[in-house]
ZAPALUM-568523 format. One line per field, with one value per residue: x, y, z of N, C-alpha, C, O, CB in turn; chain. Coordinates in Angstrom, 3 decimals. Glycine has a CB too. Example, Ala and Ser with C-alpha at 12.3 -4.5 7.8 and 13.67 -1.06 7.14 Angstrom:
% residues 2
n_u [13.190,12.850];
n_v [-5.690,-2.250];
n_w [7.800,7.080];
ca_u [12.300,13.670];
ca_v [-4.500,-1.060];
ca_w [7.800,7.140];
c_u [13.200,12.900];
c_v [-3.300,0.030];
c_w [7.800,7.870];
o_u [14.236,13.409];
o_v [-3.319,1.138];
o_w [8.465,8.039];
cb_u [11.308,14.084];
cb_v [-4.473,-0.598];
cb_w [9.046,5.725];
mol [A,A];
% end
This chain:
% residues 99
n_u [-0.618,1.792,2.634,5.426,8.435,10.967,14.324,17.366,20.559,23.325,25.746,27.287,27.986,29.972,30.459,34.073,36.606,38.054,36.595,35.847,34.017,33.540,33.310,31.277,30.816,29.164,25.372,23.769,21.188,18.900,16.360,13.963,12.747,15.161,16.156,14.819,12.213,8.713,6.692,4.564,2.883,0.223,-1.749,-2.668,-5.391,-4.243,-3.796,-4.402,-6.311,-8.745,-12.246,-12.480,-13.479,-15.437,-14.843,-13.391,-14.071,-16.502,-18.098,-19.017,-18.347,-18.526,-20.493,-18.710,-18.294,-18.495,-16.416,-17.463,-15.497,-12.137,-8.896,-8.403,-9.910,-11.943,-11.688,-13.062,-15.693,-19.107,-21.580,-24.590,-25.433,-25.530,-24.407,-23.278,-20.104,-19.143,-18.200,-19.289,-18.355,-18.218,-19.313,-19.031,-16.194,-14.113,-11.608,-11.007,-8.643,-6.981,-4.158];
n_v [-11.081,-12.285,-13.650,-14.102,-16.083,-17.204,-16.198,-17.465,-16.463,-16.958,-15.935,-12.801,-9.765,-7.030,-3.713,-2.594,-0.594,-0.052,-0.101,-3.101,-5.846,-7.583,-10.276,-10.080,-10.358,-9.740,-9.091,-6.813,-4.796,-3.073,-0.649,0.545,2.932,3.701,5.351,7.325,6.681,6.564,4.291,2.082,0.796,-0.606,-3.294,-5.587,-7.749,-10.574,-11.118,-13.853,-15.000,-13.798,-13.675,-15.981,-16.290,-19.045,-20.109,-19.462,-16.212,-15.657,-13.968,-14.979,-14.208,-13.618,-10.221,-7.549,-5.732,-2.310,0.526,4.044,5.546,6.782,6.743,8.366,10.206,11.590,11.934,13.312,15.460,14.792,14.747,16.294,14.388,16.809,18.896,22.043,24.480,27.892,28.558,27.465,25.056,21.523,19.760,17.384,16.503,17.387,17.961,17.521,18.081,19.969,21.777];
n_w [14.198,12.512,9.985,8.874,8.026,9.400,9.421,9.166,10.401,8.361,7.797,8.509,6.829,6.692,4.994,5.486,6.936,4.425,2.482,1.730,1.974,4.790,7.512,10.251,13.826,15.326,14.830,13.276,13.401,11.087,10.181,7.879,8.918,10.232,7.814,7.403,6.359,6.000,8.291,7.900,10.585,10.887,11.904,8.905,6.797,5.787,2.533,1.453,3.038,2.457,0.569,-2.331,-5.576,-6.930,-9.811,-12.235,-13.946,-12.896,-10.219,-7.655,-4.902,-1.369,0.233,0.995,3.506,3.431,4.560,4.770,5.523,4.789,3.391,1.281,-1.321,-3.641,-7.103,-9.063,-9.732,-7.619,-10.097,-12.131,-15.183,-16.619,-15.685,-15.502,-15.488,-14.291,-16.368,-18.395,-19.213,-19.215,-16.521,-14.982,-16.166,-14.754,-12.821,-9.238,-8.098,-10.191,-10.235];
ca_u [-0.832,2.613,3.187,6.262,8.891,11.963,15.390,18.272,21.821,24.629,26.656,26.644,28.665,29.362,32.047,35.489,37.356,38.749,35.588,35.187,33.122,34.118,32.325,31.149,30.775,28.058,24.403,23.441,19.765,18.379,15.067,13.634,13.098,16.629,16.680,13.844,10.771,7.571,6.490,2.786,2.933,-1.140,-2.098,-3.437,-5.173,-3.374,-4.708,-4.717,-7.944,-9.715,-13.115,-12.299,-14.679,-15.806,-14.431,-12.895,-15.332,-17.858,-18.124,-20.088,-17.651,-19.925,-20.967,-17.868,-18.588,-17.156,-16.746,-17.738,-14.742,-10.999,-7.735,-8.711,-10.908,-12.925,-11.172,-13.814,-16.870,-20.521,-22.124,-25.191,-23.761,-25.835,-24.400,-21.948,-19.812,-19.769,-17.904,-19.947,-17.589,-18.780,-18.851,-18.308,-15.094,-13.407,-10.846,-10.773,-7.023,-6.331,-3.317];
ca_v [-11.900,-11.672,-15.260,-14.453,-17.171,-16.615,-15.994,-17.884,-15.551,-17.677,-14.670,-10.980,-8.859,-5.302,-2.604,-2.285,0.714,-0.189,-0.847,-4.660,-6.950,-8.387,-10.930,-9.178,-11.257,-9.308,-8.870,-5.377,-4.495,-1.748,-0.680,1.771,3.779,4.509,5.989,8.160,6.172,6.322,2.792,1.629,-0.351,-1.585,-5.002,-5.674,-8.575,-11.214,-11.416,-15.195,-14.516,-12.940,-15.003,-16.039,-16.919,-20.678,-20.454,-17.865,-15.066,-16.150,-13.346,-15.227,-13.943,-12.747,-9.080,-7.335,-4.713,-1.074,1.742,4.921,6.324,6.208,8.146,8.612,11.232,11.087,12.885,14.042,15.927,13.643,16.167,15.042,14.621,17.631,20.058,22.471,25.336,29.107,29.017,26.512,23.861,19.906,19.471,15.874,16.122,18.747,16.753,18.420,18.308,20.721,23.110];
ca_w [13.026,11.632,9.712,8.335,8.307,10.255,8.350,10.032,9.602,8.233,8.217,8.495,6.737,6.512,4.775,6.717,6.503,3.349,1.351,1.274,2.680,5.784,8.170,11.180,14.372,16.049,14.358,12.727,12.722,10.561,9.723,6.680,9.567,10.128,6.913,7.111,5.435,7.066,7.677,8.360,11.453,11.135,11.218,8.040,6.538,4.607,0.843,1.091,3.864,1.100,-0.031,-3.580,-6.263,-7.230,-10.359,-13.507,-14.786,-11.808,-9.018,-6.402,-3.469,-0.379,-0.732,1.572,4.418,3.212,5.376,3.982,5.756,4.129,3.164,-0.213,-1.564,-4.864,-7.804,-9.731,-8.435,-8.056,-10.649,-12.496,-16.469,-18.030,-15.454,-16.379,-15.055,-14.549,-17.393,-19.596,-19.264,-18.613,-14.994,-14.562,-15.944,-14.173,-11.757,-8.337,-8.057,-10.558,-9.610];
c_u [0.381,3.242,4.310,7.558,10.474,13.477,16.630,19.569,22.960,25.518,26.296,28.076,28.589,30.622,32.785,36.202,38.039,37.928,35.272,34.679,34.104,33.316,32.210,30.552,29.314,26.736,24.319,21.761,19.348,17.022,14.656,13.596,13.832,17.026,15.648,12.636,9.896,6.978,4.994,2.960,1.373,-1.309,-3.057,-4.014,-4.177,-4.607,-5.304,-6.141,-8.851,-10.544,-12.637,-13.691,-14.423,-14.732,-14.357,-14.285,-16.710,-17.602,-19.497,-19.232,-18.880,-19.610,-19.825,-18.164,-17.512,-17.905,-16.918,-16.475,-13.007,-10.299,-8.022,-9.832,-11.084,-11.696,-11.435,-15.161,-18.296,-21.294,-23.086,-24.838,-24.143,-25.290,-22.974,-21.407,-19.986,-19.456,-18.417,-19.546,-18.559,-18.458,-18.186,-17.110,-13.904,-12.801,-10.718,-9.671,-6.462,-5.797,-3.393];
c_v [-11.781,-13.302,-15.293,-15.254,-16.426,-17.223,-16.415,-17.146,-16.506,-17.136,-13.288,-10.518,-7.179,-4.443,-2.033,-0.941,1.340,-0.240,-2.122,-5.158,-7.428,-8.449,-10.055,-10.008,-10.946,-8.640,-7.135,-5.445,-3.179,-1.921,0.458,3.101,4.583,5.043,7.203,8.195,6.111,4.857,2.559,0.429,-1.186,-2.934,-4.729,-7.643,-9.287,-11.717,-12.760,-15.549,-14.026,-13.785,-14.979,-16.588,-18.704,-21.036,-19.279,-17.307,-15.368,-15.226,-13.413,-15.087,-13.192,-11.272,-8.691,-5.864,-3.745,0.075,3.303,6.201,5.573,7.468,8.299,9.134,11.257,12.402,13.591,14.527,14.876,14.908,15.119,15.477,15.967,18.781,20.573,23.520,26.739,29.212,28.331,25.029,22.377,19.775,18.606,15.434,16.613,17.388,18.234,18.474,19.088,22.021,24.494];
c_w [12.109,10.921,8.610,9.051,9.072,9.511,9.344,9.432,9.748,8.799,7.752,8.211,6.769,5.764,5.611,5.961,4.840,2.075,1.077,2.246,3.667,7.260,9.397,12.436,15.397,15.001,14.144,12.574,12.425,10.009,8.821,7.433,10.161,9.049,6.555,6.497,6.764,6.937,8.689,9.376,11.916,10.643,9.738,7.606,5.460,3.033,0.624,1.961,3.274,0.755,-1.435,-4.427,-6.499,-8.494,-11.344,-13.480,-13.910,-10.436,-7.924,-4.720,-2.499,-0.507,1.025,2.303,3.811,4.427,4.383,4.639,5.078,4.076,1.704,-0.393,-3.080,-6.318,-8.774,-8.674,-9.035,-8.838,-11.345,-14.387,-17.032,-17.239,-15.854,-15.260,-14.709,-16.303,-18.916,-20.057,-18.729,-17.442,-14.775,-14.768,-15.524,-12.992,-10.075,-7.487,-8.677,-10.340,-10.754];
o_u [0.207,4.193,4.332,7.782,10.781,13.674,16.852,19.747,23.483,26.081,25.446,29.064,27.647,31.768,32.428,36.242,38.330,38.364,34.434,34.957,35.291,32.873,33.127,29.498,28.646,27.078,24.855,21.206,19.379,16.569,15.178,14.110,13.587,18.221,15.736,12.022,10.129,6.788,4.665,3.149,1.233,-1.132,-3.922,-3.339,-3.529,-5.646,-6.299,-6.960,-9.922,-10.041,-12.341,-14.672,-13.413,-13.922,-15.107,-15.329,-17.838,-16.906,-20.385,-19.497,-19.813,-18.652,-20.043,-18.252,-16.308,-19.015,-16.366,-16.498,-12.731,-10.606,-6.899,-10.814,-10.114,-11.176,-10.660,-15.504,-18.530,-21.569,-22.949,-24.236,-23.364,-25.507,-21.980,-22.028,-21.180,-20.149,-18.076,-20.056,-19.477,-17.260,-17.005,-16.625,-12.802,-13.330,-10.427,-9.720,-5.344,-6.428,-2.839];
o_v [-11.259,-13.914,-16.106,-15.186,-15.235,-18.385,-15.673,-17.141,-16.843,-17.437,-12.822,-10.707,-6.390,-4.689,-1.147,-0.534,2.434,-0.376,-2.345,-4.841,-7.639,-7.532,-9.249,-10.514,-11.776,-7.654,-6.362,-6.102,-2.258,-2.950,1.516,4.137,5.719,5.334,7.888,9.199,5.808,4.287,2.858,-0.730,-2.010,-3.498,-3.866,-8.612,-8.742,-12.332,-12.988,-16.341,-13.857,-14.881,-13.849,-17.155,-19.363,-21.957,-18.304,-17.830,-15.266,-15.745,-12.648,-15.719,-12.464,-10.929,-9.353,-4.881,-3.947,0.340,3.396,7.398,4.382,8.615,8.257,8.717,10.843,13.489,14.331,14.212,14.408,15.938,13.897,16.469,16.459,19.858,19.993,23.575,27.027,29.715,28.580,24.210,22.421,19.656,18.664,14.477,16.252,16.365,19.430,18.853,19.356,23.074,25.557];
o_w [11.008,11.408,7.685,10.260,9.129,9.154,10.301,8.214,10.810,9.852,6.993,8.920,6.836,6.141,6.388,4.800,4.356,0.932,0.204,3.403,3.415,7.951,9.558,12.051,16.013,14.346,14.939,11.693,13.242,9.508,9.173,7.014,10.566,9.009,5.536,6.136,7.935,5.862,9.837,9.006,12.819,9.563,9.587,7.952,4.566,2.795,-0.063,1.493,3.856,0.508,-1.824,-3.946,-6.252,-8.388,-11.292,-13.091,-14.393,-9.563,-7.548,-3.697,-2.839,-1.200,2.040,1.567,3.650,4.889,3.286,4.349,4.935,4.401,1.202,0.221,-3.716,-6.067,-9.381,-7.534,-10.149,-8.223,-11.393,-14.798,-17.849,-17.794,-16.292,-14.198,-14.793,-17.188,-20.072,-20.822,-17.909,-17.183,-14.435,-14.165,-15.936,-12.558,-10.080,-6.317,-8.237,-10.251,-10.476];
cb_u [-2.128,3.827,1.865,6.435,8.901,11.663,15.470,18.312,22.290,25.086,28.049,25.802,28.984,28.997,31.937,37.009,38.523,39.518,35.909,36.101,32.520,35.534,32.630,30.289,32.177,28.689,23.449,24.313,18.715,19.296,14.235,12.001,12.912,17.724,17.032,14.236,10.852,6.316,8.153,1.628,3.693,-2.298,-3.360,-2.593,-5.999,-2.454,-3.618,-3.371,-7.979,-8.978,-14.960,-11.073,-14.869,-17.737,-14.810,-12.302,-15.741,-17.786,-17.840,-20.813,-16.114,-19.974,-23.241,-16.826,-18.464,-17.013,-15.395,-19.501,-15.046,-11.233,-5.746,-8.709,-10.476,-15.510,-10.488,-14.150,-17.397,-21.753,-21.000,-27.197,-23.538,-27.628,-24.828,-22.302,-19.371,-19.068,-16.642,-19.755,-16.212,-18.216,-19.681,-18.835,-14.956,-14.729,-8.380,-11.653,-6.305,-6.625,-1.406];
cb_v [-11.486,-10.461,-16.334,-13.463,-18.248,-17.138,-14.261,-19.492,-13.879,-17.881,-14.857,-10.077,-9.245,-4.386,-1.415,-3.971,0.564,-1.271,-0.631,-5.786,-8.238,-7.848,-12.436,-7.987,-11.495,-8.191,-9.585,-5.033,-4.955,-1.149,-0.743,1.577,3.670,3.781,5.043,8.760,4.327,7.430,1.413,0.922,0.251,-0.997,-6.204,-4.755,-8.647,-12.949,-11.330,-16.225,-13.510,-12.458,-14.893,-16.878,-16.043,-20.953,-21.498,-18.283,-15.570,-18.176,-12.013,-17.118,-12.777,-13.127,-8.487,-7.551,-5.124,-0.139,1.861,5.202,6.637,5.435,7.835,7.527,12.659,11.797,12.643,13.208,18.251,12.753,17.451,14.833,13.190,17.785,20.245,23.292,25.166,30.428,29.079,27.229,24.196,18.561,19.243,14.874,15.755,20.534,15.934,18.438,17.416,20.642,22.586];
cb_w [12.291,12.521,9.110,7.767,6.852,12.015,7.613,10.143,10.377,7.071,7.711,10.332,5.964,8.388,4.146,6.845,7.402,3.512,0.246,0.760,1.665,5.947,8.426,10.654,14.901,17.124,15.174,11.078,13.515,9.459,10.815,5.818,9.811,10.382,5.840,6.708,4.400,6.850,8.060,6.783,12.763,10.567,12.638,6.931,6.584,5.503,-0.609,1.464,4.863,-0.376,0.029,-3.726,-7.869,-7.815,-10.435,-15.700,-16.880,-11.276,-9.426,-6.636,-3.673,1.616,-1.364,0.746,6.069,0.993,6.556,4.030,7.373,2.714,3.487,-1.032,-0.973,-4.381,-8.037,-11.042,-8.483,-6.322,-11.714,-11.786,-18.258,-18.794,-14.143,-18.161,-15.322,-13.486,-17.172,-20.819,-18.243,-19.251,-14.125,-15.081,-16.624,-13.442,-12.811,-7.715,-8.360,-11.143,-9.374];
mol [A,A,A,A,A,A,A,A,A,A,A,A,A,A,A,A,A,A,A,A,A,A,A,A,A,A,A,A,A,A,A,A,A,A,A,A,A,A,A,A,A,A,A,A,A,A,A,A,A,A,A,A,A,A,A,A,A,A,A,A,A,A,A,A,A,A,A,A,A,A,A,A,A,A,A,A,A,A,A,A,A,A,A,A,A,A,A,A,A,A,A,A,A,A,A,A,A,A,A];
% end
C-alpha cells in the first residue's frame, strides 16, 4: 500500500573534493538507515482511510476496534481517588515513571 508519487531526478549532485556541488552522472541512494536511525518498516494505514464525521462538533464516526494490546504503558497507576500511600500521599497522582 505505498501510494506515494514517484520523484523523477533532473539531476544529482554531490560534494567534489573541493567542496562544491558538482553534477554527478550516476544515481546515489541513501537511506536514514545509513546513518543509524531506526526506521519502522510496518504497513500502516493512511489517515485519509480514517471514517470522518458528517459534520464540525458532530462525532458520529463508527465506534473503532481497539486492541487492548500496545507499546505504550499507562503513566499513572488505576487507583481508586480516596486511596493513598504508605506514606499518606494521594495515590492517583503518583506517576509510575518516577526516577
Amino acid at each position: 500500500m505505498n501510494h506515494r508519487p514517484e520523484i523523477e531526478i533532473q539531476q544529482q549532485t554531490a560534494f567534489g573534493d573541493d567542496g562544491q556541488l558538482e553534477v554527478t552522472e550516476t544515481s546515489v541512494e541513501t537511506s536514514l538507515e545509513d546513518f543509524g536511525a531506526d526506521v519502522d518498516h510496518r504497513e500502516r494505514d493512511s489517515r485519509l482511510d480514517r471514517p470522518e464525521a458528517s459534520e464540525f462538533g458532530v462525532d458520529d464516526r463508527p465506534e473503532v476496534e481497539r486492541s487492548s494490546e500496545g507499546d505504550q504503558s499507562n503513566l499513572f497507576a488505576d487507583t481508586a481517588e480516596d486511596q493513598q500511600t504508605l506514606a499518606g500521599d494521594d495515590a492517583a497522582d503518583r506517576c509510575l515513571f518516577v526516577e
